[in-house]
ROTIMAR-768506 format. One line per 4 residues: their letters; for each residue x negated, y negated, z of N, C-alpha, C, O. Coordinates in steps of 0.02 Angstrom, whole numbers, plus 50000, padded with zeros to 5 digits. Last residue first. Example, Ala and Ser with C-alpha at 12.3 -4.5 7.8 and 13.67 -1.06 7.14 Angstrom:
<pts>
SA) 49358/50112/50354/49316/50053/50357/49355/49998/50394/49330/49943/50402; 49340/50284/50390/49385/50225/50390/49340/50165/50390/49288/50166/50423
</pts>
This chain:
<pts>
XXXX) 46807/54010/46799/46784/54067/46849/46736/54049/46874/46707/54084/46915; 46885/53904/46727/46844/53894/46737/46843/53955/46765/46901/53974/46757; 47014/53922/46643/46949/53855/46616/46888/53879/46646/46837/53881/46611; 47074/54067/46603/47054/54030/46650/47007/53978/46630/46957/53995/46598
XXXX) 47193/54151/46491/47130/54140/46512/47095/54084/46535/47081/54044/46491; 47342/54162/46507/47299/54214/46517/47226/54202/46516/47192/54246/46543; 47355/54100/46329/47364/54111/46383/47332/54168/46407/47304/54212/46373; 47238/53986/46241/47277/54050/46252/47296/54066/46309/47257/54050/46353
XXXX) 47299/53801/46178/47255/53854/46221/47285/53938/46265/47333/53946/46303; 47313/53766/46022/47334/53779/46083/47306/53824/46125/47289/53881/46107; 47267/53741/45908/47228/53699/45960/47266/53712/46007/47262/53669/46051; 47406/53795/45798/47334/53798/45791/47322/53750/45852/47368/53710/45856
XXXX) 47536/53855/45785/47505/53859/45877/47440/53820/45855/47408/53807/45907; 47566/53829/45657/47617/53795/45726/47593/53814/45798/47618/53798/45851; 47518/53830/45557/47503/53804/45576/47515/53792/45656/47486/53758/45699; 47567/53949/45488/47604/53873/45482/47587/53834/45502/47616/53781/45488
XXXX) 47490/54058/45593/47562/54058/45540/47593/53976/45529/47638/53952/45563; 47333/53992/45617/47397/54031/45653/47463/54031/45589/47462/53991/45542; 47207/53939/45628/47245/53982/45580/47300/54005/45593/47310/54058/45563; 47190/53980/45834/47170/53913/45754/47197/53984/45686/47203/54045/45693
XXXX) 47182/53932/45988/47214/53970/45921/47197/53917/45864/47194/53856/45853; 47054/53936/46110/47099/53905/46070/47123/53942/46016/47087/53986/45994; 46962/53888/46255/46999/53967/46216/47032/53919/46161/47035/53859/46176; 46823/53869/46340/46863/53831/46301/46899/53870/46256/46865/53892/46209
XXXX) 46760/53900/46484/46793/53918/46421/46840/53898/46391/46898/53907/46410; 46638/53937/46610/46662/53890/46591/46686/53901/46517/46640/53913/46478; 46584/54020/46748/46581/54015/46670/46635/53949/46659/46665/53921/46705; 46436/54029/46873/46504/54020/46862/46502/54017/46784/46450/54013/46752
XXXX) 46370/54145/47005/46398/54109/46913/46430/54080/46920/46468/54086/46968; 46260/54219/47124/46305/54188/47091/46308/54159/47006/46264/54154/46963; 46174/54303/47227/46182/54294/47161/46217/54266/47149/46251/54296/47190; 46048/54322/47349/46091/54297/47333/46114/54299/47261/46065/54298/47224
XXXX) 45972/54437/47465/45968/54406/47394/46028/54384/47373/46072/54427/47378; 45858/54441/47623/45930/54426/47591/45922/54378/47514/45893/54326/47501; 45734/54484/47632/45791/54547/47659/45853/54507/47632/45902/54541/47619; 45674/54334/47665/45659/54404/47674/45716/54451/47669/45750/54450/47720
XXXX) 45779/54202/47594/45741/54221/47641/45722/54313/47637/45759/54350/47604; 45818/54204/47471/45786/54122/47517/45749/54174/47567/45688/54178/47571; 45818/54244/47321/45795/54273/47371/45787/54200/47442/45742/54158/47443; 45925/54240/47182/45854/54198/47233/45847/54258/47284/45875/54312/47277
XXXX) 45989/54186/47043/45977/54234/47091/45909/54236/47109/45857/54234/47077; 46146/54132/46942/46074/54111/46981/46063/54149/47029/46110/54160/47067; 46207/54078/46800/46219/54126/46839/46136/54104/46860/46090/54078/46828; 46328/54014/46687/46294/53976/46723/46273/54029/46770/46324/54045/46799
XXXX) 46422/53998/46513/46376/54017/46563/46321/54010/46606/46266/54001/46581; 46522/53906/46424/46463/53929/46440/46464/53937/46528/46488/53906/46576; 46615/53926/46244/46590/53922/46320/46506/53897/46364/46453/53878/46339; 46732/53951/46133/46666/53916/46172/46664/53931/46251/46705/53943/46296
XXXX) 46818/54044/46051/46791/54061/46078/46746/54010/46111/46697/54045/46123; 46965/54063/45966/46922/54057/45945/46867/54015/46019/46883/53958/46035; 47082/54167/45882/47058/54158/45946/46998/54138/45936/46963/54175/45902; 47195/54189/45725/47104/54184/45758/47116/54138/45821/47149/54086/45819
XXX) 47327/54238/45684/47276/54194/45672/47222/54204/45705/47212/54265/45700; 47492/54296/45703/47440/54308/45691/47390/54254/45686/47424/54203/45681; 47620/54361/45813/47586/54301/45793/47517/54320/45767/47483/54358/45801
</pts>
């Protein structure tokens, strides 16, 4: 199958310190995957497999 994977998102990541001696980090992402151009049309706005809405 050929066409273009086509890419939004976004990114959310945060890192503190609350207390003395302990640092915290976290993210989360968020991704909107989709096929577009595809042969005929016949996958274009389908979402790719294999990749997660949210982490």
């Amino acid at each position: 199958m050929s066409g273009l994977q086509v890419n939004r998102g976004l990114e959310l990541s945060a890192l503190g310190e609350p207390m003395d001696g302990l640092r915290l980090l976290g993210g989360i992402t968020f991704m909107d995957v989709e096929l577009a151009k595809t042969q005929g049309g016949l996958h274009d706005g389908k979402s790719v497999t294999g990749v997660p809405k949210k982490r």
